[in-house]
Each structure stands twice: as structure tokens, then as C-alpha cells.
C-alpha positions as CSV (number, residue, x, y, z in Angstrom):
1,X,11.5,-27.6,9.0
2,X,14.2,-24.8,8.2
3,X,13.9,-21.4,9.3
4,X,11.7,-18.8,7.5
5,X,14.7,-17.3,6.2
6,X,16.4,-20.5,4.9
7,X,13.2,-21.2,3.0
8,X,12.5,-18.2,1.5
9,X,16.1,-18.9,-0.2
10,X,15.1,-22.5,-1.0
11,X,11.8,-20.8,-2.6
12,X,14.0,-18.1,-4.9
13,X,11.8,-15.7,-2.3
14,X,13.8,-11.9,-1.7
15,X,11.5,-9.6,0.6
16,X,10.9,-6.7,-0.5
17,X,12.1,-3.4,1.0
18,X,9.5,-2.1,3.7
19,X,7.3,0.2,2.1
20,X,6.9,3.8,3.6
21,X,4.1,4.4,5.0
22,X,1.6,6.8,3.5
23,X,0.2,8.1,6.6
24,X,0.7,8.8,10.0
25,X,1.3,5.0,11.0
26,X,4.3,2.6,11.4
27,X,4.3,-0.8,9.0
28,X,4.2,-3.3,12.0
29,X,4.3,-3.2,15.9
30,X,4.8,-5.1,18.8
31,X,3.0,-6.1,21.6
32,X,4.2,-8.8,24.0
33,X,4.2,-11.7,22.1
34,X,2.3,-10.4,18.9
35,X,3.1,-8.3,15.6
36,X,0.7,-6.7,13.9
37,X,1.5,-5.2,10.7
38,X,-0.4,-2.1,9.2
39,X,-2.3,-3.0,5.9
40,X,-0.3,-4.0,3.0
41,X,-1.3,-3.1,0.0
42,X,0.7,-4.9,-3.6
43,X,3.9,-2.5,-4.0
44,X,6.8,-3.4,-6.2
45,X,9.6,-1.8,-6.5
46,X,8.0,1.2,-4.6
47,X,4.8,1.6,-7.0
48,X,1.5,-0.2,-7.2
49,X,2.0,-3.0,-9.1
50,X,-1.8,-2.7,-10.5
51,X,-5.1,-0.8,-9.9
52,X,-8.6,-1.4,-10.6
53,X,-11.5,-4.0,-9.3
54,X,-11.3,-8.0,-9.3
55,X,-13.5,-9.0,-11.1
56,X,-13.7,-6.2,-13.4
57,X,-10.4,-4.6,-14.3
58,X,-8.0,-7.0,-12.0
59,X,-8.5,-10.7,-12.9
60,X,-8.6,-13.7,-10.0
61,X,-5.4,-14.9,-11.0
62,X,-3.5,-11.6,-10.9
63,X,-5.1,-10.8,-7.4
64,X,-4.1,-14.0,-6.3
65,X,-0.3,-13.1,-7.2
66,X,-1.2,-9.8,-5.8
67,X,-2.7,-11.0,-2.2
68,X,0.9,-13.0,-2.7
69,X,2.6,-9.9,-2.7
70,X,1.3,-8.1,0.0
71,X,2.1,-11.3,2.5
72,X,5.5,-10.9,1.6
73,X,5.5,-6.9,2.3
74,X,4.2,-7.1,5.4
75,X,6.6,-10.6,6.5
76,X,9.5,-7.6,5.0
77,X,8.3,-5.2,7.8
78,X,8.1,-7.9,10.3
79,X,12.0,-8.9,9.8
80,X,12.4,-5.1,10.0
81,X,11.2,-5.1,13.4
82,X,12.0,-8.3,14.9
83,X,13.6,-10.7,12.6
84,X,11.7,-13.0,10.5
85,X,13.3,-15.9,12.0
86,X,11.2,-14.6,15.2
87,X,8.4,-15.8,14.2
88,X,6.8,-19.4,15.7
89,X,3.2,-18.5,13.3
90,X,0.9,-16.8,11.7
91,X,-2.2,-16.1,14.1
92,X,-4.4,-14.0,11.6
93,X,-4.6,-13.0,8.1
94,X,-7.3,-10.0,7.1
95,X,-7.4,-10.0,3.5
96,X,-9.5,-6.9,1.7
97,X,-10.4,-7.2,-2.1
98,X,-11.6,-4.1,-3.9
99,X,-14.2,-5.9,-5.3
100,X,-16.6,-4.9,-8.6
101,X,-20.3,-5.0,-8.3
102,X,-21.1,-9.1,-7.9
103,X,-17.9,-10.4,-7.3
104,X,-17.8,-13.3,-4.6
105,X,-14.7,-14.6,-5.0
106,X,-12.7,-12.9,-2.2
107,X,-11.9,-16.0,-0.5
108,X,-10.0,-17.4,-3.4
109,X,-8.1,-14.1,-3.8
110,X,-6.7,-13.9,-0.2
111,X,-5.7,-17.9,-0.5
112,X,-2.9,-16.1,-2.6
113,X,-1.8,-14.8,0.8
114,X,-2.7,-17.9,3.1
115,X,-0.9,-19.9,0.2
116,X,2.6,-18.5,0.5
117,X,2.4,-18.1,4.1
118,X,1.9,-22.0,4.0
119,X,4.9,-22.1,1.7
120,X,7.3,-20.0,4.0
121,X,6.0,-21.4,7.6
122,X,4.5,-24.7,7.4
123,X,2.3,-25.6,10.0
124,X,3.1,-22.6,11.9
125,X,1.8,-20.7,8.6
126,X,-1.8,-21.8,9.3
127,X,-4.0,-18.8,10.5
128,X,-7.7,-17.6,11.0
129,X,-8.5,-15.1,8.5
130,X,-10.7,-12.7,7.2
131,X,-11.2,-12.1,3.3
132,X,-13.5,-8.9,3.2
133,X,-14.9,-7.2,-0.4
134,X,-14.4,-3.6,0.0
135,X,-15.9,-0.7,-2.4
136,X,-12.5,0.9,-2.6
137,X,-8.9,0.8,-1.1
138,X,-6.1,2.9,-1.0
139,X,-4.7,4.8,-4.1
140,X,-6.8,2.1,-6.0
141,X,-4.9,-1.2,-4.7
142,X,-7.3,-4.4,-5.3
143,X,-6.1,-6.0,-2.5
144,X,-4.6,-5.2,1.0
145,X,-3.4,-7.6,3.5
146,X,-2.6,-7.3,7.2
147,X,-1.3,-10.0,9.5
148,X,-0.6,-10.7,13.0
149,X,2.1,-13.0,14.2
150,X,3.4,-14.7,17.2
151,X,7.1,-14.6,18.1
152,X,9.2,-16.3,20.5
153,X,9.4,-14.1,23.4
């Protein structure tokens, strides 16, 4: 397979530029072998790209694009750091949905995330993950995604 860079172009995939952070945090570190990048919530263009609760105001198929979205801000502060060509896979994907009262569906919202990650990396793209219903997130984001890679050390 060709490097993550290579098929992001063969996708039509730019990444983004690294979102600043809104607190007192930095978007991804490392440790030994690992990255971990701070939660990632759907920015485009600097701004939120929506607000509101799947499965109330936010449909499944927009957080699906949105869970999408995050993955590729957080693989943006990755190639920040280390280069995204670094990376030899995705250990873990924690996917948070703002969820309205009764929805279930998280899973299928964060496969967004796990989806494109499968897209970029191949088999090195499959991870454990976490897709967690949350009241609230940050400045009204339905989803947030955080993930922790291995790279060649």
C-alpha cells in the first residue's frame, strides 16, 4: 500500500490546518512510540461546522461526515508533530457523540471515523475503539474524536 500521504492525494483528501486549541492543552503528543491527540471536535475552516444533538438536531448521516472530519483534524495535528507518513497504525479511536435523550446509535456515528481511517491506512487503520453518548461537548460539537497512534520509532 502507498504511504498515508500518497493516498490521501489518491482520495482528493487535503488535511486541514491544526486547530488551536481552546484551552490550556497541545493538539497531539508524543510518547515513545505513541501519539495521542487531544479531542477533536468537527472544525472547518476554523468554525464548527454544526451544533446540536444526533438524533435530534444533528442527523446520523451528517455526524457520520462529522466523526469523518474530526479523524482527519486530529491525523492534521499528527503530521504537525511527526509526519503523517510516521505513522505504522491506528491503536485507538474514542469517539463521543452528543447524544439526545434515546439515541443509541453512537456506534454507527464514530464508524464515520473508523471508516476513513480504513480508507487512509489500510490494515494498519484498524483500531480498538470507544464510541461514548455524552450529555454535552464542547461549544456544542456533536461529535469529538481522539486517537492514538503508533509510529516508527
Amino acid at each position: 500500500m502507498s504511504t498515508p500521504t500518497a493516498r490521501l492525494a489518491e482520495l482528493g483528501i487535503t488535511l486541514p490546518a491544526v486547530a488551536a486549541p481552546a484551552g490550556a492543552y497541545i493538539p497531539a503528543k508524543q510518547t515513545g512510540t505513541l501519539v495521542f491527540t487531544a479531542g477533536q471536535v468537527p472544525f472547518v475552516d476554523g468554525k464548527l461546522a454544526v451544533t446540536g444533538k444526533v438524533g435530534a438536531e444533528v442527523d446520523v448521516d451528517t455526524a457520520y461526515q462529522l466523526a469523518r472530519t474530526c479523524v482527519l483534524n486530529a491525523l492534521a495535528a499528527i503530521d504537525e508533530l511527526v509526519g503523517l507518513d510516521a505513522v505504522t497504525g491506528v491503536v485507538k479511536v474514542v469517539g463521543f457523540v452528543a447524544s439526545a435523550p434515546g439515541f443509541t446509535g453512537q456506534p454507527g456515528v464514530i464508524n464515520g471515523a473508523s471508516d476513513v481511517l480504513g480508507e487512509i491506512f489500510g490494515d494498519a487503520g484498524k483500531h480498538a475503539r470507544s464510541a461514548v453518548g455524552v450529555a454535552e461537548l464542547p461549544i456544542g460539537a456533536p461529535v469529538e474524536v481522539e486517537l492514538i497512534v503508533e509510529v516508527a520509532g
